[in-house]
LOLUMVEX-643369 format. One record per residue (C-alpha): y, x, z; residue number from 1; residue in one letter. Coordinates in steps of 0.2 Angstrom, whole numbers, plus 5000, padded with zeros to 4 digits. Layout:
residues N
+-------+------+------+------+------+
! north ! east !   up ! resi ! resn !
+-------+------+------+------+------+
!     Y !    X !    Z !  NUM !    A !
...
+-------+------+------+------+------+
end
This chain:
residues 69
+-------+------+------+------+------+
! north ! east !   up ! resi ! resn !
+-------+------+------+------+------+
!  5047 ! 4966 ! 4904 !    1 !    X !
!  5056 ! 4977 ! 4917 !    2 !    X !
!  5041 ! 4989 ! 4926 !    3 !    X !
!  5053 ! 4994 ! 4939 !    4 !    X !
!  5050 ! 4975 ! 4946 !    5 !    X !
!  5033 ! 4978 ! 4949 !    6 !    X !
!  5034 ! 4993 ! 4960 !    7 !    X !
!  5029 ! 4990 ! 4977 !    8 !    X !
!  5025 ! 4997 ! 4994 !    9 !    X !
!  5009 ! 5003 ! 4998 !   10 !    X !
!  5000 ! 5010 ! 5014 !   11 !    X !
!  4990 ! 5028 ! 5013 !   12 !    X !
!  4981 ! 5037 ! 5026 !   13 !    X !
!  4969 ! 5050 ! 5024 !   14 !    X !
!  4970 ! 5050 ! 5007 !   15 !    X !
!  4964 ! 5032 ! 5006 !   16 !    X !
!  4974 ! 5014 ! 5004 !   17 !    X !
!  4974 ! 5000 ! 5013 !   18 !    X !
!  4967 ! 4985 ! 5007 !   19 !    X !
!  4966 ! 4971 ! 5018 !   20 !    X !
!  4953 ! 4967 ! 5033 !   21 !    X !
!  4938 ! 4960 ! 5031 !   22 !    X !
!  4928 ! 4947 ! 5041 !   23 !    X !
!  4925 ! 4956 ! 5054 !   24 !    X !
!  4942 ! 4960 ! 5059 !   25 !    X !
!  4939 ! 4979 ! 5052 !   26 !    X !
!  4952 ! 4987 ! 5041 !   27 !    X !
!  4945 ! 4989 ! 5023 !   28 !    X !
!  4949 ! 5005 ! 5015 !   29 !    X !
!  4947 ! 5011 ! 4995 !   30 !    X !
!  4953 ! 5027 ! 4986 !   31 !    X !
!  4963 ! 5019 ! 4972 !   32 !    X !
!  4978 ! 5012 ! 4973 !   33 !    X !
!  4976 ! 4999 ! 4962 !   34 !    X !
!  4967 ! 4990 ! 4974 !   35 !    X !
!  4980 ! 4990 ! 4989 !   36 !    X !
!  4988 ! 4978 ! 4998 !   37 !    X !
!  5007 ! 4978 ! 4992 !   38 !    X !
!  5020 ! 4971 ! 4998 !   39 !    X !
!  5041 ! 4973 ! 4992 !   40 !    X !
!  5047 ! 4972 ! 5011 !   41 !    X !
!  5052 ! 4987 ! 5019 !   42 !    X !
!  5049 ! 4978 ! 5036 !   43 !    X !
!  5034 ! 4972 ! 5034 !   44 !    X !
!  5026 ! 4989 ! 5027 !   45 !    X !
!  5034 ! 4996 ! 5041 !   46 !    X !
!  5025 ! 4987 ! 5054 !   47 !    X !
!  5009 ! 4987 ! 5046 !   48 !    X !
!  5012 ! 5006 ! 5045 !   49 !    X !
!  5016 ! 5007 ! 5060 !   50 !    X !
!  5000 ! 4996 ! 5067 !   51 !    X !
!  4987 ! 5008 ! 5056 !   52 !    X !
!  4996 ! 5024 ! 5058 !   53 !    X !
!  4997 ! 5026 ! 5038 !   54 !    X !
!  5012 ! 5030 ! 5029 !   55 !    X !
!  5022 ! 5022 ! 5017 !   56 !    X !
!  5022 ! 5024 ! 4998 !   57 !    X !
!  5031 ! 5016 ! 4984 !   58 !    X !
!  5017 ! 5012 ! 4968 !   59 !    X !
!  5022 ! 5005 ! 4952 !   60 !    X !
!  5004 ! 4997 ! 4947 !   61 !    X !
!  5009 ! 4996 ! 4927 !   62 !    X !
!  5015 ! 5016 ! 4927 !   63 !    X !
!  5003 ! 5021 ! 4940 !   64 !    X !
!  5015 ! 5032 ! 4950 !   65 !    X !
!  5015 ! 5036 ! 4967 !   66 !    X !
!  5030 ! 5043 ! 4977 !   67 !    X !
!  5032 ! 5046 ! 4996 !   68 !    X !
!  5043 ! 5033 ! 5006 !   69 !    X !
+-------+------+------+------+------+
end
């Protein structure tokens, strides 16, 4: 298995990572990054930065590293 396929891109803000929206249209939020929304295309992370005012982060989930975009 080749880790480096299952590094993704993330969204940070405040120290906390996006997870997805709830029910209630309200942005959910948790402090690990294991639990984030990830996606592998650029332009969509872009646009949902861009929406939530976060910034973009590469994660490998198997490694646990974090690197700024």
């Amino acid at each position: 298995m080749d880790i480096r396929k299952k590094t993704g891109i993330i969204i940070r803000k405040d120290g906390e990572y996006l997870v997805g929206i709830d029910i209630f249209g309200g942005l959910r939020w948790s402090i690990y990054p294991w639990d984030a929304w990830i996606t592998r295309r650029r332009d969509h992370a872009l646009i949902v930065a861009d929406k939530v005012r976060g910034e973009r982060v590469l994660f490998n989930p198997v490694a646990g590293q974090l690197r700024s975009m």
